[in-house]
C-alpha positions as a Python dict, from the first residue, in 0.01 Angstrom:
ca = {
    (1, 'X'): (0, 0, 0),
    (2, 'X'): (342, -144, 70),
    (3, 'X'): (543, 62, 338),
    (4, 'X'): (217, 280, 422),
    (5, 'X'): (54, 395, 719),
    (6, 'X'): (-331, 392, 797),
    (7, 'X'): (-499, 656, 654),
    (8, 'X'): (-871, 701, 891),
    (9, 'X'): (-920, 1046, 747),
    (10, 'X'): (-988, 970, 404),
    (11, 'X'): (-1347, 917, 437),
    (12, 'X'): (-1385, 1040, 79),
    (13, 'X'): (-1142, 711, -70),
    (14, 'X'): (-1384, 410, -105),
    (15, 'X'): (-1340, 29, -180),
    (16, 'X'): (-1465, -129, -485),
    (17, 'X'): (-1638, -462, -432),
    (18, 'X'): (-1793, -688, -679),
    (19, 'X'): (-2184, -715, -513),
    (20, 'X'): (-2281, -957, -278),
    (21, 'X'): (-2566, -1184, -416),
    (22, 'X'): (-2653, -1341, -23),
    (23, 'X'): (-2728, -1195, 314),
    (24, 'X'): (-2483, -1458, 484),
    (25, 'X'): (-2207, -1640, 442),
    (26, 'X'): (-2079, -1463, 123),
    (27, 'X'): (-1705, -1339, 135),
    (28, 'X'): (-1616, -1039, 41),
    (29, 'X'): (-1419, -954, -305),
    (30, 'X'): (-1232, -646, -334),
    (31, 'X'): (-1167, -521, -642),
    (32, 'X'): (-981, -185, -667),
    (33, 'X'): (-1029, 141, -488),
    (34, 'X'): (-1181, 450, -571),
    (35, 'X'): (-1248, 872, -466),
    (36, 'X'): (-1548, 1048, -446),
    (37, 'X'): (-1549, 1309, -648),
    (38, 'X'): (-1938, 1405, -628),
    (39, 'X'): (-2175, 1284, -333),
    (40, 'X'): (-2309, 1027, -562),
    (41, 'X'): (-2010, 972, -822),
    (42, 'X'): (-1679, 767, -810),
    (43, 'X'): (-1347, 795, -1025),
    (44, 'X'): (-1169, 431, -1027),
    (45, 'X'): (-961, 260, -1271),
    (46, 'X'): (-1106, 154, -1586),
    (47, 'X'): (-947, -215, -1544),
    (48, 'X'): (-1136, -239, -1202),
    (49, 'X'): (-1443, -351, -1412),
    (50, 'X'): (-1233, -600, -1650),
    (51, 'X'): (-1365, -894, -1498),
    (52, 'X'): (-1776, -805, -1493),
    (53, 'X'): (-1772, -482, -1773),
    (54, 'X'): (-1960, -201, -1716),
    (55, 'X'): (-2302, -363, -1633),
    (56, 'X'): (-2161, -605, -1360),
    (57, 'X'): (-2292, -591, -1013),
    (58, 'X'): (-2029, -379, -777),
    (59, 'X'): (-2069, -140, -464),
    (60, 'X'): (-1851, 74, -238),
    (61, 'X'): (-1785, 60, 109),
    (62, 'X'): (-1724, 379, 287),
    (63, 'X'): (-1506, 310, 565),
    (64, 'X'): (-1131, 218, 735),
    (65, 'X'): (-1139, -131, 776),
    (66, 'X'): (-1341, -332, 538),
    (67, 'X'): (-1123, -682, 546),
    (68, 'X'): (-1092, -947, 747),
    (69, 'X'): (-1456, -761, 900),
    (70, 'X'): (-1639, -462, 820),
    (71, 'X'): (-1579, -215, 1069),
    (72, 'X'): (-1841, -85, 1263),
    (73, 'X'): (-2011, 198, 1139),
    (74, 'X'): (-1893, 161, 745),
    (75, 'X'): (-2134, 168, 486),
    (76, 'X'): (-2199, -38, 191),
    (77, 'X'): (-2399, 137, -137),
    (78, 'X'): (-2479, -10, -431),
    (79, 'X'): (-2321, 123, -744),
    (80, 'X'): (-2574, 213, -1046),
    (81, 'X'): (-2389, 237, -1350),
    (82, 'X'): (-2066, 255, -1422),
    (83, 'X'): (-1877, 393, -1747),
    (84, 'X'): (-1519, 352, -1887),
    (85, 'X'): (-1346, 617, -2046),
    (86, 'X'): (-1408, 506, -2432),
    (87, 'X'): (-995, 597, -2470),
    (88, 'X'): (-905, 331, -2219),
    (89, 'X'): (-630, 59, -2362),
    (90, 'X'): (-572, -200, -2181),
    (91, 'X'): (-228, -315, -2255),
    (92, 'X'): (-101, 55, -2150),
    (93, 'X'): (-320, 188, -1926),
    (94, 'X'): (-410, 501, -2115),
    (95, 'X'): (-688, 683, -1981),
    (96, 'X'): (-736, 394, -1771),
    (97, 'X'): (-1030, 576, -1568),
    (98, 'X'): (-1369, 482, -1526),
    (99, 'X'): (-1691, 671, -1329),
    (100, 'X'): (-1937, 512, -1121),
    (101, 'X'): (-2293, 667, -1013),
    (102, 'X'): (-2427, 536, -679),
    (103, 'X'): (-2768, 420, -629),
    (104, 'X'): (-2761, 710, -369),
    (105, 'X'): (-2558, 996, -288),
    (106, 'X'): (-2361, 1008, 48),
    (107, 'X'): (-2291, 1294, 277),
    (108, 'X'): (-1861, 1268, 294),
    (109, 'X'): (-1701, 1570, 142),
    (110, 'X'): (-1590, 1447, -193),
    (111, 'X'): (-1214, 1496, -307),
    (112, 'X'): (-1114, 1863, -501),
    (113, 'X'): (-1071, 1839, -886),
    (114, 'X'): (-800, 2033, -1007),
    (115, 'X'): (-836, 2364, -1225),
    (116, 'X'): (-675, 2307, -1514),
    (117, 'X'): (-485, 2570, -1558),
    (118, 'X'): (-337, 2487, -1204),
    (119, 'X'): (-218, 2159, -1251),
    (120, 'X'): (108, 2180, -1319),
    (121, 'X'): (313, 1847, -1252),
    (122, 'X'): (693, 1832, -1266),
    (123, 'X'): (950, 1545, -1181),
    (124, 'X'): (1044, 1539, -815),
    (125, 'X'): (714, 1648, -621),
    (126, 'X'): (578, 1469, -352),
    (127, 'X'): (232, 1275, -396),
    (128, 'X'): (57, 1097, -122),
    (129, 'X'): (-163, 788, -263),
    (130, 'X'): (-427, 555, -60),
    (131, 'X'): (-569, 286, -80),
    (132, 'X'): (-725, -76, 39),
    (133, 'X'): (-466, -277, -138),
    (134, 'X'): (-202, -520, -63),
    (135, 'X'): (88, -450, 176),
    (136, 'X'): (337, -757, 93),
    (137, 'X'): (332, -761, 487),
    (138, 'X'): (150, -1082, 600),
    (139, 'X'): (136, -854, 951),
    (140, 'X'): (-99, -595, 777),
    (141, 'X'): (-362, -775, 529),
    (142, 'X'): (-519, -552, 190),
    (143, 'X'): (-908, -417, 272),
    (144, 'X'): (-739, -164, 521),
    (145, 'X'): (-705, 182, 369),
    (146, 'X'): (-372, 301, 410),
    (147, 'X'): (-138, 599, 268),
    (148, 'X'): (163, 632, 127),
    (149, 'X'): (449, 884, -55),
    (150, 'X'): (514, 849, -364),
    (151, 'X'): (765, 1147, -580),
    (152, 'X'): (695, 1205, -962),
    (153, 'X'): (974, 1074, -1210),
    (154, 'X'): (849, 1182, -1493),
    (155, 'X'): (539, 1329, -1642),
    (156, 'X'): (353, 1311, -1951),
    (157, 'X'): (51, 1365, -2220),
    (158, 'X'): (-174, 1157, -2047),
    (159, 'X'): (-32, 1030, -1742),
    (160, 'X'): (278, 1037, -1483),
    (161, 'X'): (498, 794, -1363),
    (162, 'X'): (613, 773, -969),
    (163, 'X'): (888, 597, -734),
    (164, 'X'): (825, 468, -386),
    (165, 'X'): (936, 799, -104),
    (166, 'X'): (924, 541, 79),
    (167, 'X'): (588, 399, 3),
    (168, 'X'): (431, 215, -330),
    (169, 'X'): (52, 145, -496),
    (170, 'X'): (7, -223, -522),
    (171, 'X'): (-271, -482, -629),
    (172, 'X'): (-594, -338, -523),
    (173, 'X'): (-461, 25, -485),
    (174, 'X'): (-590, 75, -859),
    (175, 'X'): (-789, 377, -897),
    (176, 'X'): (-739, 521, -563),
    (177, 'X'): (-619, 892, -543),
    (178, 'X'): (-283, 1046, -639),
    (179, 'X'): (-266, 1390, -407),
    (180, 'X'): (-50, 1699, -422),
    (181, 'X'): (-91, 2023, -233),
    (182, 'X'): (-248, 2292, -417),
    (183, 'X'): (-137, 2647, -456),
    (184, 'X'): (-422, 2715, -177),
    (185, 'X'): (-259, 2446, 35),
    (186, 'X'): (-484, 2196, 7),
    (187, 'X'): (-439, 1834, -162),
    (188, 'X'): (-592, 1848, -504),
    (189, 'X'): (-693, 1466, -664),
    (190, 'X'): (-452, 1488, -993),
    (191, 'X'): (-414, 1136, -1055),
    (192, 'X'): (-545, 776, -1047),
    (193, 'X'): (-323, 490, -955),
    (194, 'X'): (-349, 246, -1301),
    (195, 'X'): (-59, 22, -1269),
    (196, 'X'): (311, -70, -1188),
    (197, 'X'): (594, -339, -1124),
    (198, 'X'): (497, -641, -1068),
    (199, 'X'): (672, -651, -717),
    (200, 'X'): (548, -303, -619),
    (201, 'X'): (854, -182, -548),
    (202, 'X'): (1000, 25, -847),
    (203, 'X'): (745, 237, -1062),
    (204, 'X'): (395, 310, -1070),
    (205, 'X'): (183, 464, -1395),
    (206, 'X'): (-82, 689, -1242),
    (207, 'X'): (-350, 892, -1485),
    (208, 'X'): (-382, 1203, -1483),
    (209, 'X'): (-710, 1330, -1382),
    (210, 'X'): (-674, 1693, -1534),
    (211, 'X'): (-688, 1543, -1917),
    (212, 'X'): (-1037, 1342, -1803),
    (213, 'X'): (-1191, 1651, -1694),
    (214, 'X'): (-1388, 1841, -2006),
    (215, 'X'): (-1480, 1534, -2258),
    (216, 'X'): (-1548, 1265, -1918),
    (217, 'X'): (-1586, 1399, -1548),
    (218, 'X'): (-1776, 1683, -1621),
    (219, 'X'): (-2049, 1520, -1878),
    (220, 'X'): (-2078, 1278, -1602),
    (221, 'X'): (-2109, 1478, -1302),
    (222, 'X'): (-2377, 1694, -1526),
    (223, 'X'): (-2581, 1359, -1559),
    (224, 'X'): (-2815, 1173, -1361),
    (225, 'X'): (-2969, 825, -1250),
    (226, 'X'): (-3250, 748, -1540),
    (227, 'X'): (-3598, 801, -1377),
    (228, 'X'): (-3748, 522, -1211),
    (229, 'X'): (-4090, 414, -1348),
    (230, 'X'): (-4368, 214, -1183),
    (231, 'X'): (-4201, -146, -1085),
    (232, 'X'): (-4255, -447, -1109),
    (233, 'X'): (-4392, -645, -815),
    (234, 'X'): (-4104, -854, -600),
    (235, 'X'): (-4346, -1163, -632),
    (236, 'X'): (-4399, -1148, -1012),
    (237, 'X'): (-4048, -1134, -1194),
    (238, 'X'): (-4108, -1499, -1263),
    (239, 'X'): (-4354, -1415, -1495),
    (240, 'X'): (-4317, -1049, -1573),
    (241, 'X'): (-4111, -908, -1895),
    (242, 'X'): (-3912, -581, -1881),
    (243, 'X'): (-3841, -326, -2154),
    (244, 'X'): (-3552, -181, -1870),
    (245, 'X'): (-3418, -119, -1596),
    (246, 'X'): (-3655, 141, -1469),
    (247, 'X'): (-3933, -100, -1445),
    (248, 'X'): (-3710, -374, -1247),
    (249, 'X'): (-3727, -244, -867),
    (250, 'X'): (-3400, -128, -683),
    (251, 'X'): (-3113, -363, -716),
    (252, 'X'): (-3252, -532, -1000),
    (253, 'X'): (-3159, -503, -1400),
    (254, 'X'): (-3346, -603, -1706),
    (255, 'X'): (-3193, -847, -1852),
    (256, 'X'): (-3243, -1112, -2141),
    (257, 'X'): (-3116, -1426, -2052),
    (258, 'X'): (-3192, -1682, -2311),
    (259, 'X'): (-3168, -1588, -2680),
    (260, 'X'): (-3468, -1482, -2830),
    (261, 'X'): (-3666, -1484, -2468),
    (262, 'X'): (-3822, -1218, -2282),
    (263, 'X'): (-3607, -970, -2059),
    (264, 'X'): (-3658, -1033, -1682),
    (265, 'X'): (-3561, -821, -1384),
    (266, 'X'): (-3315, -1002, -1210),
    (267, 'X'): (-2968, -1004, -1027),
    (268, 'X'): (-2674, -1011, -1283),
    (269, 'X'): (-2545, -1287, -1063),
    (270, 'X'): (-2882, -1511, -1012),
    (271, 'X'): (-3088, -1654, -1243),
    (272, 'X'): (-3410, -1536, -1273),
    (273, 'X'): (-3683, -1538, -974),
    (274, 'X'): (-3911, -1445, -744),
    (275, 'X'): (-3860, -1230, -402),
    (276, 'X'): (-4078, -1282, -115),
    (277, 'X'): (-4044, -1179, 251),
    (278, 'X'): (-3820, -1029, 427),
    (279, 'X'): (-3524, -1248, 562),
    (280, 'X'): (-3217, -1196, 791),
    (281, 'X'): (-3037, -1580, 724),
    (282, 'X'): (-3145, -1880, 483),
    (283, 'X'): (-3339, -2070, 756),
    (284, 'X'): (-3580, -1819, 761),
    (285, 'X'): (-3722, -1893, 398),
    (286, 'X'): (-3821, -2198, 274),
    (287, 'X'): (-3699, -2546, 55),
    (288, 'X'): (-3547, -2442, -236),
    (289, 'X'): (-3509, -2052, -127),
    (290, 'X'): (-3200, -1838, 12),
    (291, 'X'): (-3158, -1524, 158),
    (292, 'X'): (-3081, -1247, -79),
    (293, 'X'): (-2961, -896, -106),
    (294, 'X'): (-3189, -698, -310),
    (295, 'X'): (-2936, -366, -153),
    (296, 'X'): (-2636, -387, 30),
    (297, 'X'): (-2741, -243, 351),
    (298, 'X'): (-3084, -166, 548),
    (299, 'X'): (-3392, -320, 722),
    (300, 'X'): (-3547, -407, 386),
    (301, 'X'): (-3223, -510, 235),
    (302, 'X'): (-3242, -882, 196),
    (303, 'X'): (-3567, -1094, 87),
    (304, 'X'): (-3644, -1506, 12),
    (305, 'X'): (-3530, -1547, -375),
    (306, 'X'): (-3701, -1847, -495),
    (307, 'X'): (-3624, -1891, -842),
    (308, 'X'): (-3826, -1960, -1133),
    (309, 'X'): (-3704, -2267, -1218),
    (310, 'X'): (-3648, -2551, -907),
    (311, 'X'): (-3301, -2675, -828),
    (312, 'X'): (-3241, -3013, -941),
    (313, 'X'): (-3298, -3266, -651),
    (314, 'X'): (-2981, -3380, -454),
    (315, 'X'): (-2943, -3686, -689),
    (316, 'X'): (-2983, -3475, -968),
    (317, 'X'): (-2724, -3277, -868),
    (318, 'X'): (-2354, -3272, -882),
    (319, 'X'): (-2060, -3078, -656),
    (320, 'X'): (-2125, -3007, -281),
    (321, 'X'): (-2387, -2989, -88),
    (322, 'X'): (-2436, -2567, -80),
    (323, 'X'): (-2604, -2378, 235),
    (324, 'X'): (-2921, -2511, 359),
    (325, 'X'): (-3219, -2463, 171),
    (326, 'X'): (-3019, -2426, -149),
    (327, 'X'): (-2830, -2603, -453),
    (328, 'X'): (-2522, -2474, -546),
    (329, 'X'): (-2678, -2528, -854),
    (330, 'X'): (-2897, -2163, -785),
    (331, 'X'): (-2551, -1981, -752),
    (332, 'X'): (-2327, -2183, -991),
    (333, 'X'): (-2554, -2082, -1295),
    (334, 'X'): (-2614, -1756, -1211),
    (335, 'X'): (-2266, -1682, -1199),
    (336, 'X'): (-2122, -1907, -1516),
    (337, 'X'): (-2456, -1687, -1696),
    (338, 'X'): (-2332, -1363, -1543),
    (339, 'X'): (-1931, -1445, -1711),
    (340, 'X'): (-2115, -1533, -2033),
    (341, 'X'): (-2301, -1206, -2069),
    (342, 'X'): (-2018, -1014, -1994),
    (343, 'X'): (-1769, -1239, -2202),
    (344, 'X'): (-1465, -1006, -2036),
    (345, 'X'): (-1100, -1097, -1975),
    (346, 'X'): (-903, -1014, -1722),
    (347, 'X'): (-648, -712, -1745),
    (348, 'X'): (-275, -758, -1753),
    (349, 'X'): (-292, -675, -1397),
    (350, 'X'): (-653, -615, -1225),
    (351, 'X'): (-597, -422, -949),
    (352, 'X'): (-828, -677, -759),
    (353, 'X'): (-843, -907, -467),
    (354, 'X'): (-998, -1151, -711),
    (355, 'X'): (-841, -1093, -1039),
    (356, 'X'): (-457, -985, -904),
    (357, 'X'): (-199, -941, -1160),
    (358, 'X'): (52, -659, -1067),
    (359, 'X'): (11, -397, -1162),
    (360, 'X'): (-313, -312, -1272),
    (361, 'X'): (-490, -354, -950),
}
């Protein structure tokens, strides 16, 4: 948010992160932002999940201050599934929206929808936008939620355009909240912060949330997590197959990895292994294991991941020597398997710490 303040009582505006594979050691990535609109349901940007698609691994952190170091007391959940609207274009950021359901719901109040027949938008009204993106202040670093004023230039079918008064959205402010007072008083959420100038200075293309309402938020809010069947044991995903996700335990997906081989419950971002006992650092597990994170928070949250098939030996291997107790090798693959399954491009301008490109981020 260039030329914003901090904004510490927006509990309801989240960060987007892509999810952490290790329990130490592993930066974060911000992505975008995003408002909760349901105790278990997120609106964001559609381009926010460019770079992994919809089945990537992401999850939210609920608090003020989640760069250079979580704050105390914020809270990391894992995101289930996540959906684009099936409108969304990418080159001009129409009904660039997407919905995420979270592996659980949380208690913060979640932001007001408007009524539709009250959501009248006309050129010159005041807006107030957040979000965890960057400042183009070296002073005042992105992964801080901040606000910022923003007055409507022009409005239309689908969307409304907005100049800085004196504040503007930049990288990483994608899909964060675009607020006006209500007829009640109260802010109403009426749009989502898609893109802009490539300074963030000038303009900014927000969607309006009142044309997602009948055919996309309210299906989804109406839905639910698919039921979880009996799982598969931690200890056995070496050799067990999966038909889907309900059979892989929490944190894990089905997924086929080789062509024509069986599916396996693993992380989108590992290869395919084993988990044993619980862990708090890699040292604690043994050669050829790491610490993982099966969830991103909790007592039970991160386990030894040995995987199925034995990193190469160090001669065998080429790059840098990774953390102890394991190749880069182990992460390396996972991750070049991970961008192969999804196969998706960046957007024009990603809205993310990691895939930046103003303005779409």
């Amino acid at each position: 948010m260039v030329a914003g303040t901090e904004a510490p009582d927006d509990a309801a505006v989240v960060a987007l992160l892509a999810r952490r594979a290790r329990c130490t050691g592993e930066p974060l990535t911000l992505l975008c932002t995003g408002s909760l609109i349901a105790p278990d349901v997120v609106l964001t940007a559609a381009h926010c999940l460019e770079l992994f698609g919809t089945d990537g691994a992401y999850e939210v952190f609920l608090g003020a201050k989640l760069l250079p170091e979580p704050e105390p007391g914020g809270r990391f959940i894992r995101v289930a599934s996540a959906v684009r609207h099936p409108g969304y274009e990418r080159t001009s950021h129409a009904y660039d929206a997407a919905l995420l359901r979270l592996a659980k719901p949380v208690n913060e109040s979640p932001l007001p929808l408007p009524e539709p027949a009250k959501a009248a938008l006309e050129p010159g009204q005041s807006a107030r936008v957040v979000g965890f993106g960057d400042t183009r202040d070296a002073s005042a670093p992105a992964g801080q939620r901040r606000q910022g004023t923003l007055v409507l230039t022009q409005v239309e079918a689908g969307g409304f355009r907005a100049d800085p008064a004196p504040s503007m959205s930049c990288v990483g402010d994608s899909g964060g909240p675009v607020l006006v007072r209500g007829a009640e008083g109260g802010e109403v959420l009426v749009g989502v912060t898609a893109s802009g100038d490539v300074a963030c200075r000038d303009e900014a293309f927000n969607v309006r949330v009142d044309v997602l309402l009948e055919d996309f938020i309210r299906p989804f809010l109406a839905g639910q997590l698919e039921p979880r069947g009996p799982e598969l044991p931690l200890e056995s995903l070496c050799t067990a197959s999966c038909t889907s996700d309900a059979q892989c335990p929490a944190g894990l997906a089905c997924e086929t990895v080789a062509e024509g081989g069986a599916a396996r419950c693993l992380q989108p971002a590992l290869q395919e292994g084993n988990y044993g006992a619980l862990c708090s650092e890699d040292v604690q597990c043994g050669a050829g294991s790491v610490c993982a994170r099966l969830e991103p928070e909790g007592e039970d949250a991160c386990r030894c991941f040995t995987p199925c098939v034995p990193a190469p030996l160090p001669e065998e291997a080429s790059g840098c020597t990774g953390a102890p107790g394991a190749s880069p090798w182990l992460w390396g693959l996972g991750a070049w398997r991970l961008l192969v399954r999804r196969g998706r491009a960046l957007s024009r301008r990603g809205g993310a710490g990691a895939c930046a490109g103003r303005r779409g981020g």
